[in-house]
Chimera marker file (.cmm) of the C-alpha trace (Angstrom):
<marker_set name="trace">
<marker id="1" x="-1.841" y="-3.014" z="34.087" r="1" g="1" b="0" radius="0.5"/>
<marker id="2" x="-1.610" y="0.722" z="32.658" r="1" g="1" b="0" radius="0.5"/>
<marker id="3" x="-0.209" y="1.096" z="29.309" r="1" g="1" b="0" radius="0.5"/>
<marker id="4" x="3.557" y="2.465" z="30.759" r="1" g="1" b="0" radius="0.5"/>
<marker id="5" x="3.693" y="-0.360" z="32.705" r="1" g="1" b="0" radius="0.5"/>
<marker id="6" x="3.083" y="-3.081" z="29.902" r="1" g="1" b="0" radius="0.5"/>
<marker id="7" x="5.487" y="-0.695" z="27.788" r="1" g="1" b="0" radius="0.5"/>
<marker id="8" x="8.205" y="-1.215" z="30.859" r="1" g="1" b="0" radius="0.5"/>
<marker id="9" x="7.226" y="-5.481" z="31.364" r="1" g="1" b="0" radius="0.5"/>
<marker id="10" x="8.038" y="-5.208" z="27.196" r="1" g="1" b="0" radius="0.5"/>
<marker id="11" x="11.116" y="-3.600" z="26.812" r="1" g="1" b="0" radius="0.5"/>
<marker id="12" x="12.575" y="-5.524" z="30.473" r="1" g="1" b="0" radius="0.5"/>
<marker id="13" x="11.700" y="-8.460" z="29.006" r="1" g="1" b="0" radius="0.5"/>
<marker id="14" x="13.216" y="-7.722" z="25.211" r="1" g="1" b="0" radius="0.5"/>
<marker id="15" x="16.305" y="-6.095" z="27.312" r="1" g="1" b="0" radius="0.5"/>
<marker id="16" x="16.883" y="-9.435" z="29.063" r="1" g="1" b="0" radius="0.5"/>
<marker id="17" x="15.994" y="-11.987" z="26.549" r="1" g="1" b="0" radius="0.5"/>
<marker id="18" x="17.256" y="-10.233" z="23.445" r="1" g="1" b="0" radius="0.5"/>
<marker id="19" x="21.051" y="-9.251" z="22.128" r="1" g="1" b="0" radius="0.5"/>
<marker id="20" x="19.745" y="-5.481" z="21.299" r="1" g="1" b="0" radius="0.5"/>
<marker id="21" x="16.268" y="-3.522" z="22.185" r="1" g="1" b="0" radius="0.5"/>
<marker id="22" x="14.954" y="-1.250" z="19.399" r="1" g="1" b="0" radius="0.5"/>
<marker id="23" x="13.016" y="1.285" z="21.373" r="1" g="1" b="0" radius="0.5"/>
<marker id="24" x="10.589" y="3.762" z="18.928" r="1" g="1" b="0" radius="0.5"/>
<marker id="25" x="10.615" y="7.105" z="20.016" r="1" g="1" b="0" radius="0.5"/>
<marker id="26" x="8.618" y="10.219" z="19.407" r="1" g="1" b="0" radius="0.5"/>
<marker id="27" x="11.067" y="12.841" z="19.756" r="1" g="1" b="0" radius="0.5"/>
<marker id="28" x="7.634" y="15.707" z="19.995" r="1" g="1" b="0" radius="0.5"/>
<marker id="29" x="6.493" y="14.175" z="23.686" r="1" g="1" b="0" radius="0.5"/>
<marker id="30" x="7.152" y="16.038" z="26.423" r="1" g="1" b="0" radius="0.5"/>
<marker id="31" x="10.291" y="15.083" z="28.563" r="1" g="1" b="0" radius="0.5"/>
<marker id="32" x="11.895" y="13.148" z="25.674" r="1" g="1" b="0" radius="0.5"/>
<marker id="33" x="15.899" y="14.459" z="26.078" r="1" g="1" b="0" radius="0.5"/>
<marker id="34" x="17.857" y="13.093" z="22.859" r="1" g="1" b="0" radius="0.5"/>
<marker id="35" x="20.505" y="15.097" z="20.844" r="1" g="1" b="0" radius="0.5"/>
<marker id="36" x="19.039" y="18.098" z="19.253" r="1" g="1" b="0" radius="0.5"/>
<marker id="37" x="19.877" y="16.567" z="15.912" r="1" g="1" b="0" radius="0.5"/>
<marker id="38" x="17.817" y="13.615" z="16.163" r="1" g="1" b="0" radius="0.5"/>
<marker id="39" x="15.116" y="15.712" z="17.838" r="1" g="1" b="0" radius="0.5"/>
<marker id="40" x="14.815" y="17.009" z="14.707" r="1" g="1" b="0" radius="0.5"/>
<marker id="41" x="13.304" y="13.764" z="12.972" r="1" g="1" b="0" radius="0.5"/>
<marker id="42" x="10.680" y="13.537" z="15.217" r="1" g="1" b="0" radius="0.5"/>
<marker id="43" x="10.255" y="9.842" z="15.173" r="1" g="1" b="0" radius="0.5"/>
<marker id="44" x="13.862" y="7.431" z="16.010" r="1" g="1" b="0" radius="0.5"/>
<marker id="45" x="14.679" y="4.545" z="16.943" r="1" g="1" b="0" radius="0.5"/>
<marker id="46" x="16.843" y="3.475" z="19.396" r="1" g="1" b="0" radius="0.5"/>
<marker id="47" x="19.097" y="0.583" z="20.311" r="1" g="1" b="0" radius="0.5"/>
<marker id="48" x="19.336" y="-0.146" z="23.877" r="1" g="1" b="0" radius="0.5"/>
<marker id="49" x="22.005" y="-3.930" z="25.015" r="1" g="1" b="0" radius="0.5"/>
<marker id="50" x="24.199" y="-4.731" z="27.172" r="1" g="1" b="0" radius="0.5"/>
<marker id="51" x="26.699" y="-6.224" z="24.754" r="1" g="1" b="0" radius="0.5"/>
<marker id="52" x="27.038" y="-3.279" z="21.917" r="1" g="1" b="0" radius="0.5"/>
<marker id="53" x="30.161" y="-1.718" z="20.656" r="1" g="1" b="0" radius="0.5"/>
<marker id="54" x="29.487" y="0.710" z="22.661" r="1" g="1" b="0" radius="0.5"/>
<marker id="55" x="28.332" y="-0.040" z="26.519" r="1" g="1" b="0" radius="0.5"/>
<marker id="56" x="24.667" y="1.423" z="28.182" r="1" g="1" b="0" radius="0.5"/>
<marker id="57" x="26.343" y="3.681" z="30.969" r="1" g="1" b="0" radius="0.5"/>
<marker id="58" x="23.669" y="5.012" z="33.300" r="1" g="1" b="0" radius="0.5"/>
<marker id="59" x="21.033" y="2.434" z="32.021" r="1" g="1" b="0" radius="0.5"/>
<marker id="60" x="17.800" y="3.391" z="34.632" r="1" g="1" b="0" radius="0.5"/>
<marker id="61" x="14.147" y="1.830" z="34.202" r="1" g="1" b="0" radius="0.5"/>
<marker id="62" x="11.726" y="3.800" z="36.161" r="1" g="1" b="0" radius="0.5"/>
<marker id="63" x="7.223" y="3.851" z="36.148" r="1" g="1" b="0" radius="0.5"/>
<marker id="64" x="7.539" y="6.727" z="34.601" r="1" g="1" b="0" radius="0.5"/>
<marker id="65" x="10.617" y="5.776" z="31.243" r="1" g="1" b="0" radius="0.5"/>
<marker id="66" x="13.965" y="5.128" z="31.231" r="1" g="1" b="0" radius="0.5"/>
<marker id="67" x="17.200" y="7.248" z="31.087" r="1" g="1" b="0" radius="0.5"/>
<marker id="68" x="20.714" y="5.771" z="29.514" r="1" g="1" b="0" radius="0.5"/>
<marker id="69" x="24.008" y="7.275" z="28.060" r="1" g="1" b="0" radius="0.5"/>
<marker id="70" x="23.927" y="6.042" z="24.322" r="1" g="1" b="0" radius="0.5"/>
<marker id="71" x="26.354" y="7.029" z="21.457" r="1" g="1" b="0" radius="0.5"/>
<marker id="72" x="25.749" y="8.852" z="18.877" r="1" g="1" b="0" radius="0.5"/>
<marker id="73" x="28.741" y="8.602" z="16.408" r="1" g="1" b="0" radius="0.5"/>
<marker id="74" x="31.013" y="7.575" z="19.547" r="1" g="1" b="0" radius="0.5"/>
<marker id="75" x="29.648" y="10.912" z="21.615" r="1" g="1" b="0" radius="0.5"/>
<marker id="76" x="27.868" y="9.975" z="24.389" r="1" g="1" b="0" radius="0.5"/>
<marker id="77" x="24.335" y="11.359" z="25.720" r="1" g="1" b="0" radius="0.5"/>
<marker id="78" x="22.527" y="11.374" z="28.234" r="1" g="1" b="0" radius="0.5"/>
<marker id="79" x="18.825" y="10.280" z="27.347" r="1" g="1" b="0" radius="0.5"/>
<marker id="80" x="15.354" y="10.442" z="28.625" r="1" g="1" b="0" radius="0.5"/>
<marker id="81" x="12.465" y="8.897" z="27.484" r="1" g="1" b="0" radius="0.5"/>
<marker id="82" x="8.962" y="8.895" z="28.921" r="1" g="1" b="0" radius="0.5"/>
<marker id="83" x="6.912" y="5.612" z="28.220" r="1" g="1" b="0" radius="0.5"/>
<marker id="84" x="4.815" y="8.059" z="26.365" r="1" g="1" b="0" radius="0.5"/>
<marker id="85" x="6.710" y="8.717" z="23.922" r="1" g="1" b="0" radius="0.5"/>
<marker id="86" x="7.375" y="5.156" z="22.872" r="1" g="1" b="0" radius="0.5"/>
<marker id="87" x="5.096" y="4.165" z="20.036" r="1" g="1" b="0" radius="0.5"/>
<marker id="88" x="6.903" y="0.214" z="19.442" r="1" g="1" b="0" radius="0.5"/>
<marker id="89" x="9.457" y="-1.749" z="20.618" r="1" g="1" b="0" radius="0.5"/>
<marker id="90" x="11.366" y="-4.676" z="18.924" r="1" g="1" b="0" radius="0.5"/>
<marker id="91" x="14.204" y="-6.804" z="19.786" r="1" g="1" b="0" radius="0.5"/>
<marker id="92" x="16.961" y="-8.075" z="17.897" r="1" g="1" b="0" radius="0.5"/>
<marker id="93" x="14.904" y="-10.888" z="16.465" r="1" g="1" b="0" radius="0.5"/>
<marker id="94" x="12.157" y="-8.486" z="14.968" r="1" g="1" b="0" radius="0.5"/>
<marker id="95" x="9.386" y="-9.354" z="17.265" r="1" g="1" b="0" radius="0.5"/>
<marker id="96" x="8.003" y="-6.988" z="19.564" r="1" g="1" b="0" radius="0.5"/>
<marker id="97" x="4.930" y="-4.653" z="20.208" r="1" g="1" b="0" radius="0.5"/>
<marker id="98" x="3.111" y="-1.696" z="18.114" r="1" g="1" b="0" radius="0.5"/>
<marker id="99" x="1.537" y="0.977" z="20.295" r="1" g="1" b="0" radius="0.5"/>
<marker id="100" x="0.678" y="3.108" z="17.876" r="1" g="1" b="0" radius="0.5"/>
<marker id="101" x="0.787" y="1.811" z="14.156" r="1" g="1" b="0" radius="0.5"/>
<marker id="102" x="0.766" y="5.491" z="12.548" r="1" g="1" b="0" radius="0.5"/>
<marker id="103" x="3.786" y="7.070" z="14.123" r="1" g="1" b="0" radius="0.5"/>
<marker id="104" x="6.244" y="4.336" z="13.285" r="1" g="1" b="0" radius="0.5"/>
<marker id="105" x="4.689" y="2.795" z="9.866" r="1" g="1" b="0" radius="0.5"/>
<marker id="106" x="7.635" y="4.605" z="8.162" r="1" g="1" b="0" radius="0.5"/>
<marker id="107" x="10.203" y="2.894" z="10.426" r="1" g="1" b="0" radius="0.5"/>
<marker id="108" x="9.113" y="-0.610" z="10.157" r="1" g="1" b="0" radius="0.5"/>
<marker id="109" x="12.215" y="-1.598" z="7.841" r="1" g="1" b="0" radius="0.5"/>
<marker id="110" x="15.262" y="-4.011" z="8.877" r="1" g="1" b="0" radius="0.5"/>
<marker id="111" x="16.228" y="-2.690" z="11.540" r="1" g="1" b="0" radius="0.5"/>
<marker id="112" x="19.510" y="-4.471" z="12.017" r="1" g="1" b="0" radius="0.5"/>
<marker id="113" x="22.602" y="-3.971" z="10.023" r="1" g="1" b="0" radius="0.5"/>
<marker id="114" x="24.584" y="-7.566" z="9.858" r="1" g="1" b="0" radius="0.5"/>
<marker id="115" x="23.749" y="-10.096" z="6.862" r="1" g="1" b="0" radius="0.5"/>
<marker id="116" x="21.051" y="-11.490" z="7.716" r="1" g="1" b="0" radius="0.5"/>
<marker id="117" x="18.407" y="-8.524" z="8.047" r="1" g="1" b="0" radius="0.5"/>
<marker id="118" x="15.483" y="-9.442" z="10.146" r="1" g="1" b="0" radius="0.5"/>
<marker id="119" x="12.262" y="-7.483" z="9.109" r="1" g="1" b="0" radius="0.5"/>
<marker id="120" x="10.364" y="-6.665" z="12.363" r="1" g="1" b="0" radius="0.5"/>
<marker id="121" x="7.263" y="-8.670" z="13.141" r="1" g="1" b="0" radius="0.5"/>
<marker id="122" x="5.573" y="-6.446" z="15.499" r="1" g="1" b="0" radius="0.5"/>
<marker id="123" x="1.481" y="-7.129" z="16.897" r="1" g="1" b="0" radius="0.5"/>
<marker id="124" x="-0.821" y="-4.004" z="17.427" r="1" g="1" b="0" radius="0.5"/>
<marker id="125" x="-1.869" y="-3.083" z="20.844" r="1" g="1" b="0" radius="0.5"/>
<marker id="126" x="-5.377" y="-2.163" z="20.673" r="1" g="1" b="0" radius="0.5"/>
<marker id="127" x="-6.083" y="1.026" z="22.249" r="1" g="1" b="0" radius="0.5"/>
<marker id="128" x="-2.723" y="2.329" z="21.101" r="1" g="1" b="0" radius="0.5"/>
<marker id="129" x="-2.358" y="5.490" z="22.086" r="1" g="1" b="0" radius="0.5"/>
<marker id="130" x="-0.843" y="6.091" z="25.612" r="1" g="1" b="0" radius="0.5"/>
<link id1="1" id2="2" r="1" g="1" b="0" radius="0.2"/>
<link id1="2" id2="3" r="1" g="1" b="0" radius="0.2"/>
<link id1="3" id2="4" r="1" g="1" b="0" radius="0.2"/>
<link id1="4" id2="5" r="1" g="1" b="0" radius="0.2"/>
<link id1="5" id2="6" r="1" g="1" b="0" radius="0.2"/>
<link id1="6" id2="7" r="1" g="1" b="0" radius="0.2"/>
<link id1="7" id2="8" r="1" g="1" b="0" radius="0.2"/>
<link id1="8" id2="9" r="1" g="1" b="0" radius="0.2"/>
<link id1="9" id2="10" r="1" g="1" b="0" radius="0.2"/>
<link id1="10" id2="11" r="1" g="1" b="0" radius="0.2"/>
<link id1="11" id2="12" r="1" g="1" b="0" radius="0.2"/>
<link id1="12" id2="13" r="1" g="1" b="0" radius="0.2"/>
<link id1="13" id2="14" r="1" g="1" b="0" radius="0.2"/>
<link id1="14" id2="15" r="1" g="1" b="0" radius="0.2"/>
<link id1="15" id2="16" r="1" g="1" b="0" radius="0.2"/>
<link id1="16" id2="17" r="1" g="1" b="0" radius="0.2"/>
<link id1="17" id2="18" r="1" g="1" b="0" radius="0.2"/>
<link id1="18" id2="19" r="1" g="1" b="0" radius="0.2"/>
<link id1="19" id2="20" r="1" g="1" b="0" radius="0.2"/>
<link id1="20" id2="21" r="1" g="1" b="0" radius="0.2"/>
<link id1="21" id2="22" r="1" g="1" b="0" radius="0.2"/>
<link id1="22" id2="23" r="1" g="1" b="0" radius="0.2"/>
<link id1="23" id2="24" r="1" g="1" b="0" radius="0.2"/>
<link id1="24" id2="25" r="1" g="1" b="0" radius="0.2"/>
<link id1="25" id2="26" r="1" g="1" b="0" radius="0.2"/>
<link id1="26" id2="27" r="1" g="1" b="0" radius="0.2"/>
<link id1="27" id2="28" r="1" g="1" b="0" radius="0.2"/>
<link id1="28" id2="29" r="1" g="1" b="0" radius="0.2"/>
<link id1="29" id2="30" r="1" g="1" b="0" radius="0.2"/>
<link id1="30" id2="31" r="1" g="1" b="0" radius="0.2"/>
<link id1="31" id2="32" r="1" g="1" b="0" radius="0.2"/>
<link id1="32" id2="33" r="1" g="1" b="0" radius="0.2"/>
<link id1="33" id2="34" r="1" g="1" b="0" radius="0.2"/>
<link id1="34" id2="35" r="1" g="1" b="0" radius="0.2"/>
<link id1="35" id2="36" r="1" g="1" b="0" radius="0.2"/>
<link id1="36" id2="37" r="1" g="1" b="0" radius="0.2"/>
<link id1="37" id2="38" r="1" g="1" b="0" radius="0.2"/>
<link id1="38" id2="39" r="1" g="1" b="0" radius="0.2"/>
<link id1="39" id2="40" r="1" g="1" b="0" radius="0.2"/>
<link id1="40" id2="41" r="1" g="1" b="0" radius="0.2"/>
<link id1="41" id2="42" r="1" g="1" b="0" radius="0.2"/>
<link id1="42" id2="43" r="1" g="1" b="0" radius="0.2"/>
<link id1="43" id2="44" r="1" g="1" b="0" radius="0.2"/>
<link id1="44" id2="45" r="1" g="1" b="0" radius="0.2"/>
<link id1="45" id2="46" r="1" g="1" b="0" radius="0.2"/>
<link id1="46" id2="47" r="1" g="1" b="0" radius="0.2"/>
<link id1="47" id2="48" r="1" g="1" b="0" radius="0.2"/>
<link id1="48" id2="49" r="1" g="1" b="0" radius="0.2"/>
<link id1="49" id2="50" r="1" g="1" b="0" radius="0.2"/>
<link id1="50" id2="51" r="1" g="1" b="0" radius="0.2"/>
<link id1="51" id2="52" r="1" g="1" b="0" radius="0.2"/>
<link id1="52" id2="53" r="1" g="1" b="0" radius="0.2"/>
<link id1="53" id2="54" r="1" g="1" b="0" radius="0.2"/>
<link id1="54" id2="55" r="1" g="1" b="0" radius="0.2"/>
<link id1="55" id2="56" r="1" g="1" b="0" radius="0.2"/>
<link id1="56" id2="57" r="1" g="1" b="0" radius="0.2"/>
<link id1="57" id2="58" r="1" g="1" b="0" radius="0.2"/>
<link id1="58" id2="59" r="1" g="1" b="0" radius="0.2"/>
<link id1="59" id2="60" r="1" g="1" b="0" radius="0.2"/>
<link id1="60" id2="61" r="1" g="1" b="0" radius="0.2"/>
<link id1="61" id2="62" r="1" g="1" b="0" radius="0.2"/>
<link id1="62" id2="63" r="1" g="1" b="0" radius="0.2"/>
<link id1="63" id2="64" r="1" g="1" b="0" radius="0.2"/>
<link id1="64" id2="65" r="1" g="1" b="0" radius="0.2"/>
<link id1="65" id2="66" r="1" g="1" b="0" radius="0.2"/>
<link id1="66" id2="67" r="1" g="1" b="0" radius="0.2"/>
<link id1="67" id2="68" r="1" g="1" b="0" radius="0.2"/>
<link id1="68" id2="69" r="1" g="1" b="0" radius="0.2"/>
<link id1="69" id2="70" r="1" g="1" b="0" radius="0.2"/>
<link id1="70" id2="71" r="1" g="1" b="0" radius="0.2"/>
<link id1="71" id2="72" r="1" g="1" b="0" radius="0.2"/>
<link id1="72" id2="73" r="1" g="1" b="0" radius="0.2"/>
<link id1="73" id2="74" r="1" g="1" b="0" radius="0.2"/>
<link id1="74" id2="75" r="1" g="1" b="0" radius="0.2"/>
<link id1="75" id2="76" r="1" g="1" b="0" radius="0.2"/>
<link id1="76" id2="77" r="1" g="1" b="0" radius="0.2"/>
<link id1="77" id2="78" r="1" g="1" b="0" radius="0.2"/>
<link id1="78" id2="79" r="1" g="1" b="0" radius="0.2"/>
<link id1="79" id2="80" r="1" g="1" b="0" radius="0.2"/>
<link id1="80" id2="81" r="1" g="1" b="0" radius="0.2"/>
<link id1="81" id2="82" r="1" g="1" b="0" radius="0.2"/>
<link id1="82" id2="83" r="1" g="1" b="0" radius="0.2"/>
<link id1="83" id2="84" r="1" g="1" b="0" radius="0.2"/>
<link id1="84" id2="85" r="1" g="1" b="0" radius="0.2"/>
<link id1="85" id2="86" r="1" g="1" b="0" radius="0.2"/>
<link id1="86" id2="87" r="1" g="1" b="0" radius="0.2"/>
<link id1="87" id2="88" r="1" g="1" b="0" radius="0.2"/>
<link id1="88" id2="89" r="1" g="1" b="0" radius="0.2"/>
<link id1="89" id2="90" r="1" g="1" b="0" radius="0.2"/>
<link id1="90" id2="91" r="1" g="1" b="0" radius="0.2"/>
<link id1="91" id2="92" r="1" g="1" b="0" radius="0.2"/>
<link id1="92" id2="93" r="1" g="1" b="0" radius="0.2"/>
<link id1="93" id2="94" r="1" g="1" b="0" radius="0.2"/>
<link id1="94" id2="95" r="1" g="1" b="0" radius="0.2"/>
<link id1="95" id2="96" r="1" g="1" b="0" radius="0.2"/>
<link id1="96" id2="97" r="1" g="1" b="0" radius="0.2"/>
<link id1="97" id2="98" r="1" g="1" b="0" radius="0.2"/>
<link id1="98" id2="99" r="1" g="1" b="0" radius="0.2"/>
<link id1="99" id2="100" r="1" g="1" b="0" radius="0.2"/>
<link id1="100" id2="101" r="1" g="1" b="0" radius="0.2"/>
<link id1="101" id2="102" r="1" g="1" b="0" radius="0.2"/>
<link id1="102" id2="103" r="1" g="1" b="0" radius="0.2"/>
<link id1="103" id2="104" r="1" g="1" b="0" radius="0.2"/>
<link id1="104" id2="105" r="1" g="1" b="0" radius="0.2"/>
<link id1="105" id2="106" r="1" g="1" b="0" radius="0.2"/>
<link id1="106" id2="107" r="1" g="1" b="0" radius="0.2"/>
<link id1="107" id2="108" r="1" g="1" b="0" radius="0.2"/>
<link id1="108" id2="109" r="1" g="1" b="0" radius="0.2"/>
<link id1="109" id2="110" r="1" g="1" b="0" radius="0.2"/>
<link id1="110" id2="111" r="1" g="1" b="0" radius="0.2"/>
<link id1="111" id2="112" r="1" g="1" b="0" radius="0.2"/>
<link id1="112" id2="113" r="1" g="1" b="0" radius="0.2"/>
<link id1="113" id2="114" r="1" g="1" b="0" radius="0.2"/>
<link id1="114" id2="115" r="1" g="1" b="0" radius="0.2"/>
<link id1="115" id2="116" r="1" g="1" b="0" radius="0.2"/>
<link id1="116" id2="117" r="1" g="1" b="0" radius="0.2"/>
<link id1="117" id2="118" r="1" g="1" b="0" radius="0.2"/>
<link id1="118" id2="119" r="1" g="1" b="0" radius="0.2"/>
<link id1="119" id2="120" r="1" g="1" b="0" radius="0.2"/>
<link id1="120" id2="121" r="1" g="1" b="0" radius="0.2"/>
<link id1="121" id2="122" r="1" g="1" b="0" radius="0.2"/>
<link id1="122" id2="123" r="1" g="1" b="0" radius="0.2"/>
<link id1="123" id2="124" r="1" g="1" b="0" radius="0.2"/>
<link id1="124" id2="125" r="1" g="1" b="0" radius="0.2"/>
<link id1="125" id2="126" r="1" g="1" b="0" radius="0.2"/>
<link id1="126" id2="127" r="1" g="1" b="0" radius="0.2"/>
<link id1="127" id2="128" r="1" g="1" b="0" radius="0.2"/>
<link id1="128" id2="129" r="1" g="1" b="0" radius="0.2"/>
<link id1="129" id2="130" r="1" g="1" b="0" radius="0.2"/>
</marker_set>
């Protein structure tokens, strides 16, 4: 299995099983489309579930990423990301997969905001880069 691939078995599988994905994105890679204010950051994080405030229009898993409308402050956007880009993903639990520990070590906070404020316990992928 190619790295994209186990990136798109992860983030099905955290889509289905989880109430929220947290996809980590490197806004730099090619063929990453996001609002030109979050480009800006460089690394993001984004929250991909079929039960938000906010529905997934669009939502498309492909070999090669996945595209979705999300909100941004209630404006929707079309988005693009290549697997490449994605450096972790987590679900709403905090478990998930590290692809590449030094592009996201600044994002590993809670990265939900009710009460109870699950840190993220992520595992390294050895080999991380994609």
């Amino acid at each position: 299995m190619t790295k994209d691939q186990e990136k798109r078995a992860a983030a099905l599988h955290l889509y289905r099983n989880q109430e929220s994905l947290f996809v980590y994105v490197d806004t730099a890679e090619p063929g990453v489309r996001v609002p030109e204010h979050l480009r800006e950051r460089g690394m993001i994080v984004l929250q991909i579930g079929a039960h938000l405030p906010n529905p997934i229009k669009h939502l498309v898993w492909s070999d090669d990423g996945f595209g979705a409308e999300l909100s941004f402050g209630g404006v929707g956007f079309h988005c693009v990301v290549p697997w490449a880009a994605v450096h972790a993903l987590a679900g709403q639990d905090g478990k998930g997969l590290i692809y590449n520990p030094d592009k996201v070590a600044g994002l590993l906070a809670p990265l939900v905001e009710e009460p109870s404020k699950i840190r993220p316990v992520l595992r390294v992928i050895k080999g991380g880069k994609s």
